[in-house]
C-alpha positions in Angstrom: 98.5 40.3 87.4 98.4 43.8 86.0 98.2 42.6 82.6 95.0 41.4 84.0 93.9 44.0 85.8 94.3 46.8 82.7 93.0 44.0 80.5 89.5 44.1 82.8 89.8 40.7 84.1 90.3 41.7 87.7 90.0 44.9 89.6 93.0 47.1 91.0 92.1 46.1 94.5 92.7 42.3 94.1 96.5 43.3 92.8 97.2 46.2 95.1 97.7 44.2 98.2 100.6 42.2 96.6 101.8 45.5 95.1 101.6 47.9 98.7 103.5 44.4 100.0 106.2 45.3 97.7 106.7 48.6 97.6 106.5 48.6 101.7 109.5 46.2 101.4 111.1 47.4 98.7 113.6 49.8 100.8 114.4 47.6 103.4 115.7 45.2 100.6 117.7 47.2 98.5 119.0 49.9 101.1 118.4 48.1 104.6 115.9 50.9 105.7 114.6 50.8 109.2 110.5 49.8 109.2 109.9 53.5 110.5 111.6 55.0 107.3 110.1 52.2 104.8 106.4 53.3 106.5 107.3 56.9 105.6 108.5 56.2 102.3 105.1 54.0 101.5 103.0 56.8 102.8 105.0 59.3 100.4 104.3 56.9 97.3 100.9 55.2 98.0 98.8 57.2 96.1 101.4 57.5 92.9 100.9 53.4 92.4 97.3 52.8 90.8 98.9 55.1 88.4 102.1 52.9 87.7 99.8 49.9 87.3 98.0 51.9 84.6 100.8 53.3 82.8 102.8 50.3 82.7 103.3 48.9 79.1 104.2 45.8 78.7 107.7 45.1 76.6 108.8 42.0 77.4 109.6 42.6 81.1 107.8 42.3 84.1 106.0 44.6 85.9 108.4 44.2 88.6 111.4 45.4 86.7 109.2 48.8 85.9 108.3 48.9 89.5 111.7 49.1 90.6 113.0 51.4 88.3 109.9 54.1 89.6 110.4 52.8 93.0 113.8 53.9 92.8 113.5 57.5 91.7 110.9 57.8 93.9 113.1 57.1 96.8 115.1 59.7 95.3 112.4 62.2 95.7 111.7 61.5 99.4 115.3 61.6 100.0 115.6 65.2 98.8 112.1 66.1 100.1 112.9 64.8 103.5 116.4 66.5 103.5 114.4 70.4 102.4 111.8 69.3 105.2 114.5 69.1 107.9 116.4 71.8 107.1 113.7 73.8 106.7 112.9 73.1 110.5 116.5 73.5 111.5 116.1 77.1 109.7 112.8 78.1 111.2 114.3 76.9 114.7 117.3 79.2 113.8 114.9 82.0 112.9 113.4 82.0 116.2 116.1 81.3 118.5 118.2 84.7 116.8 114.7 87.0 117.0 114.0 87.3 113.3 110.9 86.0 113.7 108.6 86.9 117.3 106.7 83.6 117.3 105.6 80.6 114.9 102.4 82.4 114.7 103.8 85.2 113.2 105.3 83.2 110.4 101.8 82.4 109.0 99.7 85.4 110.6 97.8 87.3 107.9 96.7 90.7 109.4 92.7 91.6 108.7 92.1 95.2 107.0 89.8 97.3 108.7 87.9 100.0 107.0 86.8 102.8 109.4 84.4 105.3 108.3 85.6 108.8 108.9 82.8 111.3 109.3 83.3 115.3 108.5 85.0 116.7 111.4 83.2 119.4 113.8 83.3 123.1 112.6 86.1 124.2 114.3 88.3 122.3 111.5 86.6 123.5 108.9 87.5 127.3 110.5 90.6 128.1 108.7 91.0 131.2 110.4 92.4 132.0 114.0 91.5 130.0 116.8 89.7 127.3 114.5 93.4 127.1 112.4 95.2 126.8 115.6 92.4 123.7 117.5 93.4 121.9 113.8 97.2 122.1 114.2 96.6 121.1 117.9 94.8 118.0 116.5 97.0 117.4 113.8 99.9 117.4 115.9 98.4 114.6 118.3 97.4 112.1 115.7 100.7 112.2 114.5 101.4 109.3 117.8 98.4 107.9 117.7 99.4 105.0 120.2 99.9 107.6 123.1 96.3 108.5 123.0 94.2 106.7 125.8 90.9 107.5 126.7 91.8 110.2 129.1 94.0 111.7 126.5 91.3 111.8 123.6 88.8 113.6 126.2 91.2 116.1 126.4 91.9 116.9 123.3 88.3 117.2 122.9 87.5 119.2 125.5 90.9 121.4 123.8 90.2 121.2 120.1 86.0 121.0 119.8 86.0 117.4 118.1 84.1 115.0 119.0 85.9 112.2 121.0 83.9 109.8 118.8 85.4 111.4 115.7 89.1 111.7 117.1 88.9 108.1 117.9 88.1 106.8 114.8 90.9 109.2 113.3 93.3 107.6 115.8 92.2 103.9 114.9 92.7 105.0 111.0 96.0 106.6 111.7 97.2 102.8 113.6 95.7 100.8 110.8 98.6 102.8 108.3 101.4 102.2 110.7 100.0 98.2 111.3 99.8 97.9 107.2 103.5 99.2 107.2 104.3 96.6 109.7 102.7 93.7 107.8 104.7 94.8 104.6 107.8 94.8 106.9 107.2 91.3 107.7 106.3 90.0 104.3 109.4 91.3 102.9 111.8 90.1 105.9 109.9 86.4 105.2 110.4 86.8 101.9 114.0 87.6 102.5 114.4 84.1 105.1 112.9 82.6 102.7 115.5 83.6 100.1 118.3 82.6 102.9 116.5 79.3 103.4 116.5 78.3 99.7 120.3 79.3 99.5 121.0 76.8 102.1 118.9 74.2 100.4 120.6 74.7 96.9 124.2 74.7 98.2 123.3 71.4 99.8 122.1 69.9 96.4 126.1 71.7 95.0 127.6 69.5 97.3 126.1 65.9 96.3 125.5 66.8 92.4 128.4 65.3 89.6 127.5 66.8 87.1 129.2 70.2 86.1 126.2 71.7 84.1 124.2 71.6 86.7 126.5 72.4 89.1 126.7 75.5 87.4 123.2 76.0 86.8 122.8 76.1 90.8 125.3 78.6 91.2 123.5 80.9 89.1 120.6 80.3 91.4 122.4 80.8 94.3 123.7 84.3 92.6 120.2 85.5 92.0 118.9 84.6 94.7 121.5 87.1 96.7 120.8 89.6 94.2 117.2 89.2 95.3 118.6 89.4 99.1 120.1 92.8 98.1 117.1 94.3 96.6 114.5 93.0 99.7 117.4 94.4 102.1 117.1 97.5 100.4 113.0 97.5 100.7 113.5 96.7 104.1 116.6 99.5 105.0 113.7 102.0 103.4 110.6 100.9 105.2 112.4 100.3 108.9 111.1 103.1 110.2 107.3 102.5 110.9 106.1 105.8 112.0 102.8 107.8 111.1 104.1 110.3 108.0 102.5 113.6 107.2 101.3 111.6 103.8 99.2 109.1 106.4 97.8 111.8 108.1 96.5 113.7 104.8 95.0 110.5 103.6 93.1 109.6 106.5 91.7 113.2 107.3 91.5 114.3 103.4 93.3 117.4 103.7 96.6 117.7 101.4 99.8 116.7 102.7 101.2 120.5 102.6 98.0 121.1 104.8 99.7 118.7 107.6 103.4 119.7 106.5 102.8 123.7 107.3 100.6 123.0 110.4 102.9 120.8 112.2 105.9 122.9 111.1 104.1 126.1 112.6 103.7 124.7 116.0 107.4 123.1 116.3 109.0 126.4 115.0 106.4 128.6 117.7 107.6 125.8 120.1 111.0 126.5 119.3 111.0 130.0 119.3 109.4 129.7 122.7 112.2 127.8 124.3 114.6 130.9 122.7 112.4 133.5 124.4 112.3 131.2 127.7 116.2 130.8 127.4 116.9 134.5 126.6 114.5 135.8 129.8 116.2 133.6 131.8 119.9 134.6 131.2 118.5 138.4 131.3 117.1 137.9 134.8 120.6 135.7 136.0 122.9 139.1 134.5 120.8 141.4 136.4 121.3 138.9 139.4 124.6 139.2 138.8 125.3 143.1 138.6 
């Protein structure tokens, strides 16, 4: 019949009923699979078998004999893709239940970028001199946790600092779109690193039921690289754990250079400092003359 069919006498869908009948009971014949697994197994090669009718070449066997021999490796295949499949669910499930990943969602989830459009600030930050400098470092200073800022907090540094509430706003939403982008790389890389842990598992499992020593050993170089690769994204992650808005973040969303930030905020924690020093020093002056 497929002689026929690739000579043009009749069309693929007058033989592919006899051959969909075969290949659907081809595993329950040769390794007694249940008729849930053959229906899987006929799904997986359905659409592989106009092409095995066309490539077939005739050589003094059947089409049968070629049919089983493909059939056969083809069984292989869903073996082994079934196999990753499963243990690819018994990982995710694993990933879940121990934390390393806060919901499915969050497996897939792409963030969306948002640009926001910084405006030049008010005057008082361009004033570079006294009161202006100070209503900057102020400013600075509270961008720098941007996700303590409510409405009722952003009044008041307006009302404090001369800025706009409108402008501080949209410095605040800029400042949380750095710290979400160093979240999302976070997550790639800890993915990418269960991903690496999930392939390991999948290779070792092919170690155990491969005979052949070349191979053997070629897996076990995988299995090595892929740890060194482990390593390297543990590193990545070790260096980017902390998710915090930097000086650098704050210089690139108001355009000001990062030594700009750096002195400012240093200024106010060391006249904060030496506030507490003078508080603490009054204090054990007035307790002395208590004393005497």
């Amino acid at each position: 019949m497929v002689i026929s069919y690739q000579q043009g006498k009749v069309s693929y869908e007058a033989i592919s009923g006899h051959i969909c009948l075969y290949v659907y009971d081809f595993p329950r014949r040769t390794k007694r699979w249940d008729q849930d697994r053959c229906s899987d197994f006929f799904v997986f090669v359905h659409h592989r078998l106009r092409k095995m009718a066309d490539s077939f070449v005739y050589s003094g066997l059947p089409f049968e004999a070629y049919l089983n021999t493909s059939l056969k490796h083809q069984m292989i295949s869903f073996i082994k893709k079934k196999r990753e499949k499963e243990l690819k669910e018994e990982l995710f499930c694993r990933m879940c239940a121990s934390g390393t990943l806060e919901d499915e969602s969050s497996f897939y989830k792409i963030y969306d970028t948002f640009n926001y459009e910084i405006k030049e600030p008010a005057a008082a930050y361009k004033n570079k001199t006294g009161q202006g400098r100070t209503k900057r470092r102020l400013f600075f200073l509270a961008l720098s946790d941007p996700d303590r800022l409510d409405d009722e907090s952003i009044a008041q540094i307006s009302a404090s600092t001369g800025y706009s509430a409108d402008y501080i706003n949209r410095c605040c939403m800029a400042v949380k779109e750095k710290v979400q982008q160093k979240r999302d790389e976070l997550r790639r890389l800890k993915e990418k690193k269960s991903g690496c842990f999930f392939q390991i598992l999948v290779i070792q499992e092919k170690i155990m039921y491969e005979s052949d020593i070349e191979k053997r050993l070629w897996l076990e170089e995988r299995v090595q690289r892929l740890r060194g690769r482990i390593e390297r994204l543990s590193r990545k992650i070790a260096a980017k754990a902390s998710c915090l808005v930097t000086h650098q973040d704050l210089a690139q969303v108001l355009g000001v250079s990062k030594g700009t930030v750096d002195s400012s905020i240093f200024y106010l924690k060391r006249k904060r400092n030496n506030h507490t020093v003078s508080s603490s020093s009054a204090d054990r002056q007035s307790l002395h003359s208590l004393q005497r």
